[in-house]
C-alpha angles and dihedrals in degrees: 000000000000092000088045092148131171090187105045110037103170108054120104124180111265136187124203121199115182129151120234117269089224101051100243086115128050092197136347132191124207117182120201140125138281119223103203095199088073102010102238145149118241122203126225115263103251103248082069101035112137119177123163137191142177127201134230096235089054099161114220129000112001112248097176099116086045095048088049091052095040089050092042087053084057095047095048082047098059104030091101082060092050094050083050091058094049095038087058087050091051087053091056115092110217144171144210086272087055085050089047093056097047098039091045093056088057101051095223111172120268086255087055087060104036089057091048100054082054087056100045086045084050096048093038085050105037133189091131113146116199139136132276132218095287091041097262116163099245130188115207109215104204134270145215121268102266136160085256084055093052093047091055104045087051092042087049086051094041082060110033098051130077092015080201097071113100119251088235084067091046095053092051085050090052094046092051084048099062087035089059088041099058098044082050087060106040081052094053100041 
């Protein structure tokens, strides 16, 4: 009931656990939300952000699964706060000159943003039929241009371009993406 929007229909709360590729963590935990009309991963916006680690060389009782709960309590806790956050970005109008100025100040490739002006065209558009959370066959009718808009397109590009880059890195880029976003915000509003 904590993510109950009438804005933004096709999030639902995700946690991602990986180990590092170079060995320095033993397991990390990253909670943030799919978007099935893309299929993407969100990340969380940064005054929530909870991200949590352990290390190989722990000294002492392993407190790993603990730490996780503990940390998954806290997510479910402050998902209505997240939804707020989003829900504020959907109600702000924006342009291509609004997604210039937030793409350029995180230095994405020329294929990254390329990719997410096609996905900003497709979701503005619609007609994009995908599958929601209990596999429903969903079309997407179109949208205004929006900041929310923005943060996905360039969170589906972050994603969807160099399928060699470690998710960790992904995930960074994402999290510098909502962060831009939401100054942009704050200075526009």
């Amino acid at each position: 009931n904590s993510l109950n929007s009438k804005l933004i229909t096709d999030i639902l709360p995700i946690a991602c656990i990986w180990n590092s590729y170079d060995g320095t963590v033993k397991t990390q935990i990253k909670f943030g939300y799919k978007k099935f009309l893309a299929n993407n991963h969100f990340s969380r916006p940064s005054p929530c952000n909870i991200h949590s680690a352990s290390k190989h060389s722990s000294e002492g009782k392993d407190n790993t699964i603990l730490q996780f709960i503990s940390s998954t309590k806290e997510f479910i806790r402050q998902a209505k706060n997240d939804i707020a956050i989003y829900e504020k970005l959907i109600k702000i109008p924006a342009s291509k000159k609004d997604f210039d100025k937030i793409i350029n100040k995180l230095k994405l490739s020329p294929e990254a943003r390329d990719k997410a002006l096609v996905q900003m065209e497709k979701e503005k558009h619609g007609h994009i039929k995908y599958k929601n959370y209990l596999q429903e066959e969903i079309i997407h009718h179109g949208n205004e241009i929006s900041l929310f808009s923005i943060y996905s397109a360039i969170n589906f590009a972050i994603h969807n371009t160099n399928k060699k880059e470690l998710p960790e890195i992904k995930s960074k880029k994402d999290c510098a993406l909502i962060e831009q976003v939401t100054i942009y915000a704050e200075k526009i509003s």
